[in-house]
Each structure stands twice: as structure tokens, then as C-alpha cells.
C-alpha positions as CSV (number, residue, x, y, z in Angstrom):
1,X,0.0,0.0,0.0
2,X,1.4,2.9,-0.8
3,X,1.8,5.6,2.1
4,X,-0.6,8.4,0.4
5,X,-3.0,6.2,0.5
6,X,-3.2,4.8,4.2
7,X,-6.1,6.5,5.8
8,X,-5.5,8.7,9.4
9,X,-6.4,5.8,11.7
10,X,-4.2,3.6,10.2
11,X,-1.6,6.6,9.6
12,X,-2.1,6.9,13.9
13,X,-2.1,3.0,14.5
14,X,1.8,3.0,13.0
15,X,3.0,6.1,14.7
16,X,1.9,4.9,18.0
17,X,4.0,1.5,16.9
18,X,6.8,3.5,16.1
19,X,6.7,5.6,18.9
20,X,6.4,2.3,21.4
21,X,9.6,0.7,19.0
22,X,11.8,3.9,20.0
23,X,10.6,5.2,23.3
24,X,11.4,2.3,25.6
25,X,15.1,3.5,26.4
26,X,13.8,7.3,26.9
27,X,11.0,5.9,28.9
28,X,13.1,3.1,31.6
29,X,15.2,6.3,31.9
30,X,12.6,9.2,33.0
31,X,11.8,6.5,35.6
32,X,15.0,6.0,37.2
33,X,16.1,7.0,40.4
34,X,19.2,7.1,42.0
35,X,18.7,8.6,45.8
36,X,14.9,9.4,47.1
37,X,14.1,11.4,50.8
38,X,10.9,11.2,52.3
39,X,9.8,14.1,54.2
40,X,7.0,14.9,56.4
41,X,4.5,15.2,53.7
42,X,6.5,15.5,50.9
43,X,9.2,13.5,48.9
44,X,12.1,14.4,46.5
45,X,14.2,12.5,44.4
46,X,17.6,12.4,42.2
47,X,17.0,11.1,38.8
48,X,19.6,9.4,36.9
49,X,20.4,12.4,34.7
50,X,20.4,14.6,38.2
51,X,17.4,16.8,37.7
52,X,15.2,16.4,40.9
53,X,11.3,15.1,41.0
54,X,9.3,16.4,44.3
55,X,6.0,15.4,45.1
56,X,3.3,15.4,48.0
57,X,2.2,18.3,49.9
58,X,3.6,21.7,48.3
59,X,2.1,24.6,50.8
60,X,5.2,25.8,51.2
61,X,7.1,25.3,47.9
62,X,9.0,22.4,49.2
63,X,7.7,20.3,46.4
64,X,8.8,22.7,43.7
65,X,12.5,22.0,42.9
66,X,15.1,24.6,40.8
67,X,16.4,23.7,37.5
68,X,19.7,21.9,37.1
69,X,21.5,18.9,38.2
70,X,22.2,17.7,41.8
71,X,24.1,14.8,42.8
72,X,21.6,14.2,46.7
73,X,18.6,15.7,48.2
74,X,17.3,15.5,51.6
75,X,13.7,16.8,52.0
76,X,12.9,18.1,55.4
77,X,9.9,19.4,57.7
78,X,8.2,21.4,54.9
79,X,11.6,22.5,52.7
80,X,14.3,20.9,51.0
81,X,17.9,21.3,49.9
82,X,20.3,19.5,47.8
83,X,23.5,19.4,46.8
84,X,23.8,20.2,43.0
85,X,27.0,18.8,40.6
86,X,28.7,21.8,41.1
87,X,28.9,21.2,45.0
88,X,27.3,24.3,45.7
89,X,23.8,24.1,48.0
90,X,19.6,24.9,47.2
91,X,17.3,25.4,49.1
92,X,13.5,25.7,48.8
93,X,9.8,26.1,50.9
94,X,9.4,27.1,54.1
95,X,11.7,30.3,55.3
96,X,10.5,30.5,58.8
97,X,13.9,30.1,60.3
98,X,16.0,30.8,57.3
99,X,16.2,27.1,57.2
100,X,16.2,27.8,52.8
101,X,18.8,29.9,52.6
102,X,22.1,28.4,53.0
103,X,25.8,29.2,53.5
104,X,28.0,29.8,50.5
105,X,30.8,27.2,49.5
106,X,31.0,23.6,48.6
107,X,29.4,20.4,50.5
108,X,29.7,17.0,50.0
109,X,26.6,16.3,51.6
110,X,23.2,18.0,53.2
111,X,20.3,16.8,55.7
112,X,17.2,18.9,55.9
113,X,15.5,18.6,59.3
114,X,12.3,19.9,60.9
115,X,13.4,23.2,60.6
116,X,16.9,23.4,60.0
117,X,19.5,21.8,58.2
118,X,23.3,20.6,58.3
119,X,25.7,19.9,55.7
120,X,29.4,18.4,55.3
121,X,31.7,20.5,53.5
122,X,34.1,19.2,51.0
123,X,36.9,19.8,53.9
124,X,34.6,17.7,56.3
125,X,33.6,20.7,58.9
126,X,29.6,20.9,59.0
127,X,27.9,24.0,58.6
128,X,24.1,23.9,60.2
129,X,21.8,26.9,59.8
130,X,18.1,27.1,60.9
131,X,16.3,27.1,64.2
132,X,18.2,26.5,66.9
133,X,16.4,26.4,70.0
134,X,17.8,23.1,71.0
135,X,21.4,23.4,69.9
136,X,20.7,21.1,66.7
137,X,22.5,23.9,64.8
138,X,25.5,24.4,67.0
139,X,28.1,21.5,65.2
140,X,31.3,20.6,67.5
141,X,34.8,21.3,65.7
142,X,35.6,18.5,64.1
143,X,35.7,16.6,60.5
144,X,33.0,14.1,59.6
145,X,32.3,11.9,56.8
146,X,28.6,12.2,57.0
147,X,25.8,14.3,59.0
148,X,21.8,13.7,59.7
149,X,19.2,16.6,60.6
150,X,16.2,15.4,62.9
151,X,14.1,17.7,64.6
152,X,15.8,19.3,67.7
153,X,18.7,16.9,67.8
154,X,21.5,16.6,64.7
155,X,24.4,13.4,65.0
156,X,27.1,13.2,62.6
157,X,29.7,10.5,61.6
158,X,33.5,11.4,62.3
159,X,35.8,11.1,60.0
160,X,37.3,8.4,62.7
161,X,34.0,6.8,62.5
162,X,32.8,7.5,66.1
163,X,29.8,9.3,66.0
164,X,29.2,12.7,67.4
165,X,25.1,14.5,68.3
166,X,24.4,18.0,69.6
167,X,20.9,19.0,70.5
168,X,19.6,16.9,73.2
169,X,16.0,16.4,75.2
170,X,15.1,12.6,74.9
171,X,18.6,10.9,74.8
172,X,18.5,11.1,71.2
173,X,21.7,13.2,70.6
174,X,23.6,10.3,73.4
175,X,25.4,8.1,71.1
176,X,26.6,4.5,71.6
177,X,30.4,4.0,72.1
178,X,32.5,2.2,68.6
179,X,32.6,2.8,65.0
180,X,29.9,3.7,62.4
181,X,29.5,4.2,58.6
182,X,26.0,5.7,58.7
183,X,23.5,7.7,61.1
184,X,20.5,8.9,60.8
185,X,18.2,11.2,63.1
186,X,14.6,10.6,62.9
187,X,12.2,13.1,65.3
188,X,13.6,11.9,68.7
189,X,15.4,8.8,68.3
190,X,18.9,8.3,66.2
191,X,19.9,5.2,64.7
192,X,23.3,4.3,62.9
193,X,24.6,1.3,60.8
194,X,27.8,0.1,62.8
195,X,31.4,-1.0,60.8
196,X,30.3,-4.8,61.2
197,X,26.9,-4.2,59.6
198,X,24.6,-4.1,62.9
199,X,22.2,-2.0,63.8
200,X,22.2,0.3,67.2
201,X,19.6,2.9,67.9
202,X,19.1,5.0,70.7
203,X,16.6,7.7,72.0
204,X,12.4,7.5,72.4
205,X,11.6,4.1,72.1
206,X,8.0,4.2,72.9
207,X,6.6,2.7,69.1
208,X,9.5,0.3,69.6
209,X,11.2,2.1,66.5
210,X,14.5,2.4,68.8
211,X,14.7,-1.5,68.7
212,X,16.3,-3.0,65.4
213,X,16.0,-6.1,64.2
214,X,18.9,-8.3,64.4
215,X,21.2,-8.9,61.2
216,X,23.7,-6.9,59.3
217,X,22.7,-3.8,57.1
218,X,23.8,-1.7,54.7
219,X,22.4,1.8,55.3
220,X,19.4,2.5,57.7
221,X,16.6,6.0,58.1
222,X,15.2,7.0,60.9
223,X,11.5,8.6,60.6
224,X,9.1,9.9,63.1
225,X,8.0,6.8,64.8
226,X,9.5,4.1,63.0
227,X,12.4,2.7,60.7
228,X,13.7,1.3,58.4
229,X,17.0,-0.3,57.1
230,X,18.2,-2.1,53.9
231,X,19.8,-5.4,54.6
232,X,23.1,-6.8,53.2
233,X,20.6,-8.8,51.3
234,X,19.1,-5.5,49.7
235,X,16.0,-6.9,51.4
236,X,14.0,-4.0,53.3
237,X,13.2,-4.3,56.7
238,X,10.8,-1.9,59.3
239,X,10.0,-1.7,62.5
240,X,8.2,1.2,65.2
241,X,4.8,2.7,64.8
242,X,2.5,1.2,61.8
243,X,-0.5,3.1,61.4
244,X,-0.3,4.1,58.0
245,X,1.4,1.2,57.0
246,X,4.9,2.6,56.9
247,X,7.0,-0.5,58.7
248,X,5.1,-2.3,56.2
249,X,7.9,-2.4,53.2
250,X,7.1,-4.1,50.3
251,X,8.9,-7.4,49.0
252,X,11.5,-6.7,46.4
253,X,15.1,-5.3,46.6
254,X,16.5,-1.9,47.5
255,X,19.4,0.3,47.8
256,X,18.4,3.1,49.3
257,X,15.6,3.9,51.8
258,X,13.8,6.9,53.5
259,X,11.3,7.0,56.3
260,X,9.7,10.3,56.7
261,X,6.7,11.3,59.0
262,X,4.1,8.6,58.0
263,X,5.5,7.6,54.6
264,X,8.4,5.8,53.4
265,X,10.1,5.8,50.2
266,X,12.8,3.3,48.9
267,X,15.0,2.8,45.5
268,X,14.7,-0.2,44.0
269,X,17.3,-1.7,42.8
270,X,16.4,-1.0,38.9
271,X,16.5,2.6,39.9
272,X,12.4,2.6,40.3
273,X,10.4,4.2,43.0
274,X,8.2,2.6,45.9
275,X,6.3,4.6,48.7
276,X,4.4,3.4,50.8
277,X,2.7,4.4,54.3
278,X,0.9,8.1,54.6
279,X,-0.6,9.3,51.0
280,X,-3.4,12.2,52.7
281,X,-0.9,14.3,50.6
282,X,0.0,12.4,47.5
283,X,3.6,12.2,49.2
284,X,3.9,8.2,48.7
285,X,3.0,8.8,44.7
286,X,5.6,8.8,43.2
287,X,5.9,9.8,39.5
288,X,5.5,6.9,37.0
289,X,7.4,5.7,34.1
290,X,4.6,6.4,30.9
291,X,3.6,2.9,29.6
292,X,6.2,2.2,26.5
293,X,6.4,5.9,26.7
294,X,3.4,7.0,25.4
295,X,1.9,9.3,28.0
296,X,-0.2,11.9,25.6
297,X,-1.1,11.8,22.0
298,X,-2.7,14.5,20.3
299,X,-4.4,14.2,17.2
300,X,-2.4,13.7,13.9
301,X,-2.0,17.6,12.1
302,X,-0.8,17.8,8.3
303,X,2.4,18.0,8.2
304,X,4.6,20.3,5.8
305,X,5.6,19.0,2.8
306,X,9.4,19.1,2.4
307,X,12.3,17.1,0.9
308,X,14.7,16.1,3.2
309,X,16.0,15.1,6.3
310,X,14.6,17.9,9.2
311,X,11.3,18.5,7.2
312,X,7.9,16.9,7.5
313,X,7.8,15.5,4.2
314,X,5.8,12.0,3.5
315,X,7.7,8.7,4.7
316,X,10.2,10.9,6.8
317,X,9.9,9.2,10.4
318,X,12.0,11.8,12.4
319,X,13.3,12.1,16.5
320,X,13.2,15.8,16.7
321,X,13.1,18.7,19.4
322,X,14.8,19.5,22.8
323,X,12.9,18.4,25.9
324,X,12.0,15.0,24.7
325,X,9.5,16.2,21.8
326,X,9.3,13.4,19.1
327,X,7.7,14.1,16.1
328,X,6.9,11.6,13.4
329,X,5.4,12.1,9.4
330,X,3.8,9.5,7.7
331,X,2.1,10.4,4.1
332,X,2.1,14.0,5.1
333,X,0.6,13.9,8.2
334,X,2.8,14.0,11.3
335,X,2.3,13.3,15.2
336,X,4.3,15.3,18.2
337,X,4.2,14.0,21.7
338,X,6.0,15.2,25.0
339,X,8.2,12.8,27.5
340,X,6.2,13.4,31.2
341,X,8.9,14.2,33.7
């Protein structure tokens, strides 16, 4: 049949085959993931290409990242910051406490709490800035490897691997002796992943989310009343207060995880999203990988004739347009869709 001659349904019924044929790298790609932090009713991500994806409740723009590329995010009480390529820091939402404006200069690494925020710079001292009614934004002098925001309490991991925490009402901030690789401070308790892979947490125990399960783990998060921690196995396992489902991870396997408020949020290990817990907010939705692709297709338009590769001319299939815009001509008419991101 010759392609003049193929009517518009059947004209539509090959682009959307060609379309599915060429869209399923572009498509596995806008879904993956490398890093994800839940929030207290929000969530934010790092994509593969380093742009950010924020979703949930958005009051206080917290769910509205800047342009460019970032390499970790940490969203917090009702903001966010991250760190972008260049090592320089961003900050959005809430401004109550100046918690989204943050020093100048270059961090390896940044933890958004209730309402403030500490960060590692690249010569391991920590800058904190935000409320401080507690001393949470008061670091010690010293070098650390990595740092975690809660709510009125901050701990941080030395570069000597003994762990250091400022800001203190619940024991929270009153750290275990021995080495560690990871903390994290949830709302009052703290838990870190010790040098032999176990698990110690300290602080308000009262959901039982101070009390890890035994085994070894690679990285654990700390919420509001409950944790979570992937295994060596890449296996997810929760434990504390359950109401909304949140120490309730799914099967699968992870590398990264994030308890927030009532939500938690994990990266599989394809690089694809799961939340699960708290949704009032749409904060354990996370955006979706279109079908094949094909998330919107607008009705087929004449296309212009022309004569050579660029131009809309009949039997020129073309990939086309910044921003993921395909556009595709078939017997003069042509189709244009946009990747959702």
C-alpha cells in the first residue's frame, strides 16, 4: 500500500507502533532513580540524569525544585535542599527560620531537618543553619564523613568513624560507644549502621522504633515513629509505629531507603520508586514511568511538505526537538508528543 493512500487511523495506528519501538530507552530512563528522601509530607528524588522530581504536599514550595542537576537531596519538615554537581547548595519552601537559605561554599553532603539543616563541606567541617532552639545547629569542631538533621537533635559520623550528636531532650543526641558508617536522626530517636553491619539505635523508644532487628545492614533512616534499614541482602526491613502502614515495606530489593513522617520511600534496585505508608498528601506517589512511553497523543495535524532530512515530508519518520519532543510524518501527516517528567 502505498503511504498516500493509508487513511488517518491507520496513519495513527503506525506512529503509535513506532513511537512504542523507540521510546522504551527514553521511557526506563525518565523512571530512574538514584537517591529518594521522604519528608514529612513531601518526597524528592535524584534522577539518573540529576534533575530532581518532588511530590506530596507543596504549601510551602517544598515540592517545587530549581532547574539543574544535583548529585543528593534531603527533604525536610516542609523545605528541602540539595546538593547540585557543582557542590554548591539549594534550598527551597518554608523560610521560617532561614532554614532555605544556606551558607555559600562547597558540601559534599546536606540533611534537611524539621526546621533546619546541616551539611558536610568538602573539607569535612559541618555548617548547620536554621532554628536553633535546641542546639541542633550548633556543630562541634571537628571533620565528619557524614551528617543527619532530625528535629531538635542533629548526630554526625566522624571522620574516625565514632559518632558525634548535639541538640539533646530525649537521649537522642547520646550516642553509643564504637565505629559507624552511617546515622541517621529521625524526630527523637537516632539510629546508625555500625562497621560490622549491625544495627544500634538510641533515643524515644515508645513505638518500639528504637529496637532493630537483628542482622547486618547496609544503610538505615530513621522517621518519626519508625524505621527502616536495607539489609546486606538489599531486602527492606521496618520496624516502630505502623498506622499508616509505613514498617510495612514491600517485598523486592533496595538500595536506598527513606522514612519520613508517616511515609516511606525506597529505591529499588532497577533505579524505580516505591512509597508506601501516609498518602493524605500524595507524598507516597511517586511519578511513574509512561507505559512504553506513550503518556499523551494529540491528534495527527498535516504535516509540511518538504524534501529532506529535518522536514515533514511524507515517509520521513524523524526524532526531533529539545525536551524530549518526538515528532513523526507518515504520508504527510505528522504526530508530536512530549516525555512526562
Amino acid at each position: 500500500m502505498h503511504a498516500r493512500s493509508l487513511t488517518r487511523p491507520a496513519v495513527f495506528g503506525l506512529l503509535a507502533v513506532t513511537l512504542l519501538a523507540i521510546s522504551a530507552s527514553d521511557a526506563s530512563a525518565a523512571g530512574a532513580f538514584t537517591q529518594v528522601s521522604a519528608g514529612d509530607v513531601h518526597t524528592c528524588a535524584v534522577k539518573t540524569d540529576g534533575t530532581l522530581a518532588c511530590w506530596g504536599f507543596n504549601g510551602g514550595g517544598q515540592a517545587t525544585p530549581p532547574a539543574g542537576t544535583f548529585t543528593q537531596v534531603s527533604a525536610g519538615g516542609a523545605h528541602t535542599c540539595g546538593v547540585r554537581t557543582n557542590g554548591t547548595l539549594a534550598c527551597w519552601g518554608l523560610n521560617n527560620y532561614l532554614q532555605a537559605i544556606p551558607p555559600e561554599g562547597t558540601f559534599s553532603q546536606v540533611s534537611a531537618g524539621t526546621y533546619f539543616n546541616c551539611g558536610v563541606r568538602t573539607d569535612g567541617t559541618v555548617a548547620c543553619w536554621g532554628s536553633n532552639d535546641f542546639g541542633q545547629a550548633t556543630p562541634p569542631a571537628s571533620t565528619f564523613s557524614q551528617v543527619s538533621a532530625g528535629d531538635g537533635h542533629t548526630c554526625g559520623v566522624r571522620a574516625d568513624g565514632t559518632i558525634a550528636c548535639w541538640g539533646n531532650y530525649y537521649g537522642q543526641a547520646t550516642p553509643p560507644a564504637g565505629t559507624f558508617t552511617q546515622v541517621d536522626a529521625g524526630y527523637v530517636h537516632t539510629c546508625g549502621v555500625r562497621t560490622d553491619g549491625t544495627l544500634a539505635c538510641w533515643g524515644d523508644n515508645y513505638y518500639g522504633q528504637a529496637t532493630p532487628p537483628e542482622g547486618t545492614f547496609t544503610q538505615v533512616s530513621a522517621g518519626w515513629g519508625h524505621t527502616c534499614g536495607v539489609r546486606t541482602d538489599a531486602a527492606l526491613a521496618c520496624w516502630g509505629y505502623n498506622l499508616w502502614g509505613q514498617a510495612t515495606p514491600p517485598a523486592g530489593t533496595f538500595s536506598q531507603v527513606s522514612a519520613g513522617f508517616g511515609h516511606t520511600c525506597g529505591v529499588r534496585t532497577d533505579g524505580t520508586l516505591a512509597c508506601w505508608g501516609n498518602n493524605g498528601n500524595g507524598q507516597a506517589t511517586p511519578p511513574s514511568t509512561p507505559v512504553g512511553g506513550i503518556a499523551e497523543f494529540p491528534s495527527l495535524e498535516p504535516g509540511a511538505a518538504g524534501a529532506g532530512p529535518g522536514s515533514l515530508s511524507p515517509l520521513y519518520v524523524a526524532l526531533a526537538g529539545a525536551a524530549g519532543v518526538v515528532v513523526l510524518a507518515v504520508g504527510g501527516w505528522y504526530a508530536r508528543r512530549r516525555w512526562l517528567r
